[in-house]
C-alpha positions in Angstrom: 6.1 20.6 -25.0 3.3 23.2 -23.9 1.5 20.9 -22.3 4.7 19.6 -20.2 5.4 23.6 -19.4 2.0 24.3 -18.2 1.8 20.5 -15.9 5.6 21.3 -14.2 4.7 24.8 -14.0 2.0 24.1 -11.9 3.7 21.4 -9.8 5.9 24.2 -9.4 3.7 27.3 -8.3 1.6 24.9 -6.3 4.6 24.1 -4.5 6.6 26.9 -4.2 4.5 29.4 -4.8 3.4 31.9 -7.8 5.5 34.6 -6.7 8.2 32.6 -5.9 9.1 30.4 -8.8 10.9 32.1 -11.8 11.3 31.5 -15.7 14.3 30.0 -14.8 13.3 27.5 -12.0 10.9 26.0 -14.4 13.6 25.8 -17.3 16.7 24.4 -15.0 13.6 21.9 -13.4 12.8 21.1 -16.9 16.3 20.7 -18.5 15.0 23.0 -20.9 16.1 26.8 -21.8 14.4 29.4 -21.3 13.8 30.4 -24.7 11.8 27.3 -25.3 9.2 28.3 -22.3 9.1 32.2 -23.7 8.2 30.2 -27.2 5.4 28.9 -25.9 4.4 31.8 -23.1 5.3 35.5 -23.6 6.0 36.3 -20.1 5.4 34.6 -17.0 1.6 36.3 -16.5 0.8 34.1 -19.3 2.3 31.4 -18.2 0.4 31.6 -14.5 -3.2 31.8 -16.5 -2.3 28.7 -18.5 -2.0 26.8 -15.5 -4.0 28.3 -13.2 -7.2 27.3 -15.6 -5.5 24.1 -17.1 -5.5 22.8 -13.1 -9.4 24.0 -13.0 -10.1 22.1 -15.7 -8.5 19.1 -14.1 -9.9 19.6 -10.7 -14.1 19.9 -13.1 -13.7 17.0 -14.3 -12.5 14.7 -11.3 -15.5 16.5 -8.9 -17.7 15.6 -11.8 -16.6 11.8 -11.7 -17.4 12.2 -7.8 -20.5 13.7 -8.2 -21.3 10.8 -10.7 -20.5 7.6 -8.8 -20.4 8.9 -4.9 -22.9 7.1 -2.8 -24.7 10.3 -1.1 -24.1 14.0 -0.5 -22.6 13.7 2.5 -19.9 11.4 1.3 -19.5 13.4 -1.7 -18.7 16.4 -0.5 -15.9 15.1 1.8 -14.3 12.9 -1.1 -14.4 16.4 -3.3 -12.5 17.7 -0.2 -9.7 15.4 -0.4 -9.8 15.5 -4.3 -9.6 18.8 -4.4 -7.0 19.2 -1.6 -4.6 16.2 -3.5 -4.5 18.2 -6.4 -3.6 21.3 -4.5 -1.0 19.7 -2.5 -2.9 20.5 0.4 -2.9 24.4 -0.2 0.4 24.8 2.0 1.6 27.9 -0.3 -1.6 29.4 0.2 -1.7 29.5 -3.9 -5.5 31.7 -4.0 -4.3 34.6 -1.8 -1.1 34.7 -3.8 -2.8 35.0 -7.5 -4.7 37.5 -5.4 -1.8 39.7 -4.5 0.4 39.2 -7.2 -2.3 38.3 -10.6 -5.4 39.9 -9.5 -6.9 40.1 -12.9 -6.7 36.1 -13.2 -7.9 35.5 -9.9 -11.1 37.2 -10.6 -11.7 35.5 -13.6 -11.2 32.1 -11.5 -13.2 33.1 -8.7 -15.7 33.6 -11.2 -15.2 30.5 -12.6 -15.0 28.5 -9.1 -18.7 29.8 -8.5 -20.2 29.3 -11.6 -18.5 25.1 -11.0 -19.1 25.4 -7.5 -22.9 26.8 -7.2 -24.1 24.4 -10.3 -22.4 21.4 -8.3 -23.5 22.2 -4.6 -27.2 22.9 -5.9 -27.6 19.6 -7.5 -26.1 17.6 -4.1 -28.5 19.7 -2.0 -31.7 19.0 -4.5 -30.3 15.2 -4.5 -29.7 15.4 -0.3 -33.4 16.6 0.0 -34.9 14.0 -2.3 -33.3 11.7 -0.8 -34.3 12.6 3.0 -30.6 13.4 4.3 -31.0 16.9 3.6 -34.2 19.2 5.6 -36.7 19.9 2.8 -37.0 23.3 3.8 -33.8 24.7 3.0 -33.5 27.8 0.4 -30.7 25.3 -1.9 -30.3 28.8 -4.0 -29.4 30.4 -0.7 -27.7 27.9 0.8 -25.2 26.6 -1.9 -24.0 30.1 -2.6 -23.1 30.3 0.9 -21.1 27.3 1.0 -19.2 29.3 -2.0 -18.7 31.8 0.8 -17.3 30.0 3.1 -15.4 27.9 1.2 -13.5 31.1 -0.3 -13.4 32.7 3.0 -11.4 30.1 4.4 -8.2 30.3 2.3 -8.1 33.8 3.2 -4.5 33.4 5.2 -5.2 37.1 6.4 -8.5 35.8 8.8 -7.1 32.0 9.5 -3.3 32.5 9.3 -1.6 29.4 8.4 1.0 29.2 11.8 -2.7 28.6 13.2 -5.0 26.9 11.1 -4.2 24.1 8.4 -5.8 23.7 5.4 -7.0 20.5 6.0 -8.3 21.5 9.4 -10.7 24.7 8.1 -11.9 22.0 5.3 -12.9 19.3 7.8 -14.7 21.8 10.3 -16.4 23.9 7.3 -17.5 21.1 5.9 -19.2 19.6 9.3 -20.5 23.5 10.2 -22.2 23.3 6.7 -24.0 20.0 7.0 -24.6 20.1 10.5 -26.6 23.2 9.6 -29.0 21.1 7.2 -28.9 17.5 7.9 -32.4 15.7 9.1 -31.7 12.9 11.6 -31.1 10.2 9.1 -28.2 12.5 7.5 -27.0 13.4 11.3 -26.4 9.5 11.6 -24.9 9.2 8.1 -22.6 12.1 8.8 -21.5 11.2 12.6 -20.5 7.4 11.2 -18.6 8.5 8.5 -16.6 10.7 10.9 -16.3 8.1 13.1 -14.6 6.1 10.4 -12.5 9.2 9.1 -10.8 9.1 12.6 -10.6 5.7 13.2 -9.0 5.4 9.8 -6.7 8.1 10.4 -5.2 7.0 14.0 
């Protein structure tokens, strides 16, 4: 029963959003009373950590399948983009800046969290980009992949690209061509033009 709590209370916040969904939402969505949920969670700050990290988790261990099989860099950091944006329902609640505001003690332990994931995972595709010739070999990787942190987190801040402007989807697509741009040699520059190419052609 936990487990169902934390996966529906998560649908939920994703969703809705953490401030908006109550003990109740997630009990009358459930079928379930309230008491069961408050057996399991104290209060709904415990139940926001649960899933917060239990969809971390989740989201590791897909980007590591990706990282596993994907055919390049290039193509591996856009299919971690549309992982990653599936399993946050495309960010329309803006769920980051809202554990911000509201559970600002969690969100620092996941920010943490996303960098540690995030810098270990980035390092490795750039090492692998510049071994295999896609990526310039003179790029500071260090530097480099804890920038693409940077901008990664800058972007979901909904206070510098509101969302009645920008769409998540859209800041994803362009950050990720303003980061590779930046470092591609001229065999990844053909690499990442034709799989654009595709991506629209695809999606017309």
């Amino acid at each position: 029963m936990k487990n169902k709590i934390i996966y529906k209370s998560t649908e939920l916040f994703l969703t809705l959003g953490f401030k908006s969904v109550t003990m109740d939402d997630i009990a009358n969505e459930m079928g379930i009373s309230k008491k069961t949920i408050y057996k399991h969670f104290t209060n709904k700050t415990k139940l926001v950590e649960a899933a917060t990290f239990s969809l971390f988790d989740n989201i590791c261990e897909g980007i590591d399948g990706i990282c596993e099989t994907s055919a390049n860099p290039i193509e591996e950091l856009y299919e971690i983009k549309m992982f990653v944006m599936h399993h946050l329902k495309n960010e329309k609640t803006a769920p980051q800046f809202q554990l911000k505001k509201y559970y600002s003690s969690i969100h620092e332990v996941l920010k943490f969290k996303q960098f540690e994931k995030m810098h270990e995972c980035v390092f490795e595709s750039l090492q692998k980009g510049v071994e295999m010739e896609l990526f310039r070999s003179n790029i500071d990787i260090d530097f480099i992949s804890r920038m693409y942190f940077n901008g990664m987190y800058g972007i979901k801040d909904v206070e510098i690209f509101p969302q009645e402007k920008f769409n998540m989807e859209y800041l994803m697509e362009s950050y990720l061509e303003y980061h590779l741009r930046a470092i591609v040699t001229d065999n990844g520059l053909n690499i990442l033009n034709n799989f654009i190419t595709k991506n629209q052609l695809q999606n017309e």
